[in-house]
C-alpha positions in Angstrom: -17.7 15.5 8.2 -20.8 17.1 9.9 -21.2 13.8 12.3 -17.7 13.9 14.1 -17.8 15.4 17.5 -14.2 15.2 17.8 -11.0 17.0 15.9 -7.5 16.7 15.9 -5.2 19.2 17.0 -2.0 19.7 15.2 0.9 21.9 15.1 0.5 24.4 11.8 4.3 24.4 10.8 5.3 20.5 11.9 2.2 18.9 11.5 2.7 17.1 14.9 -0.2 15.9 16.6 -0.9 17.9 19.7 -4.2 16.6 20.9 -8.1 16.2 20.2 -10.6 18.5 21.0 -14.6 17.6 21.7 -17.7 19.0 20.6 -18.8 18.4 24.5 -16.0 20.6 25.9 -16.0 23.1 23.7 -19.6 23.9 23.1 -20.6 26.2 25.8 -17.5 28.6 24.4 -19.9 28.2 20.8 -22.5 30.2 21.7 -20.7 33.3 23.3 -18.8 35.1 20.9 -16.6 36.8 23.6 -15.5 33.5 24.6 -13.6 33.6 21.6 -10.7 35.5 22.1 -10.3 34.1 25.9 -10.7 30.4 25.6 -7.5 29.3 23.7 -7.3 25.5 22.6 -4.4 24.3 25.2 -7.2 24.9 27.7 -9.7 22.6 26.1 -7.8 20.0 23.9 -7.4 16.5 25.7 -3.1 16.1 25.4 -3.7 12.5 27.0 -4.9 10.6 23.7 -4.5 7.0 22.4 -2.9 7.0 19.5 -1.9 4.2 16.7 1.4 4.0 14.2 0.6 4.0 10.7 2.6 0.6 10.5 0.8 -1.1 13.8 -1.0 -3.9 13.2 -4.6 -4.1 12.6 -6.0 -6.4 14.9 -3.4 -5.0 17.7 -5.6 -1.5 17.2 -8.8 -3.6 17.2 -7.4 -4.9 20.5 -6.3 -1.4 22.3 -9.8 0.5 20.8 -11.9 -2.4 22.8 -9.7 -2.6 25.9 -10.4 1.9 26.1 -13.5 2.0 24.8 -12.7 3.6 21.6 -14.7 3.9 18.4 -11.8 6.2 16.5 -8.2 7.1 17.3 -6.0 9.3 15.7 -3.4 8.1 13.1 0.2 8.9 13.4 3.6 8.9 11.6 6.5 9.9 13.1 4.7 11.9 15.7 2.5 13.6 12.5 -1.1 13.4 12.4 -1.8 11.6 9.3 -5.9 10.8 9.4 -8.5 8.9 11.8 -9.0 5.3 12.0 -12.2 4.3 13.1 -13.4 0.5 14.3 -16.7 0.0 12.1 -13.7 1.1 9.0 -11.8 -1.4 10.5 -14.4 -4.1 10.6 -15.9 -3.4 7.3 -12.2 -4.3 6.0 -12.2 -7.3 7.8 -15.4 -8.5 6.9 -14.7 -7.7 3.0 -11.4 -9.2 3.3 -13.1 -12.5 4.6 -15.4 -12.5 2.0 -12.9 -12.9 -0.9 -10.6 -15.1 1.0 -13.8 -17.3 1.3 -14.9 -16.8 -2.4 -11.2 -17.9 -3.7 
């Protein structure tokens, strides 16, 4: 997805989620190719990230995303990345939800 400025970082043979990485702190190292080879990820990901179970509750990650500011956290299972959750997902869910408990 061309619109995400932020990516998980997970371990290649456990799958464990390691940490996010933004566009914003790795873009100067983009444009210098010899950057590449010197800059390793453990120096730019962000280790300190929110992060929901897959069997939390909804409206308790509703809750945690507005009391940090967040529009997305990262998805766990066992300590394995597993996908993104994002709030306007969320609240589209909610709002179609609402919409057939109020039709039946």
């Amino acid at each position: 997805d061309s619109h995400r400025n932020h990516f998980p970082v997970v371990d290649e043979q456990t799958g464990e989620f390691q940490g996010m990485i933004h566009l914003d702190d790795i873009r100067p190292y983009l444009l210098d190719s010899l950057m590449y080879e010197t800059v390793f990820l453990e120096q730019v990901m962000q280790t300190e990230v929110e992060t929901v179970d897959i069997h939390e509750d909804l409206s308790e990650v509703l809750d945690r995303m507005d009391a940090n500011g967040l529009f997305s956290m990262p998805v766990v299972s066992s300590s394995r990345f597993v996908g993104m959750i994002s709030k306007a997902t969320l609240l589209d869910k909610y709002r179609h939800e609402l919409m057939v408990q109020t039709m039946h």
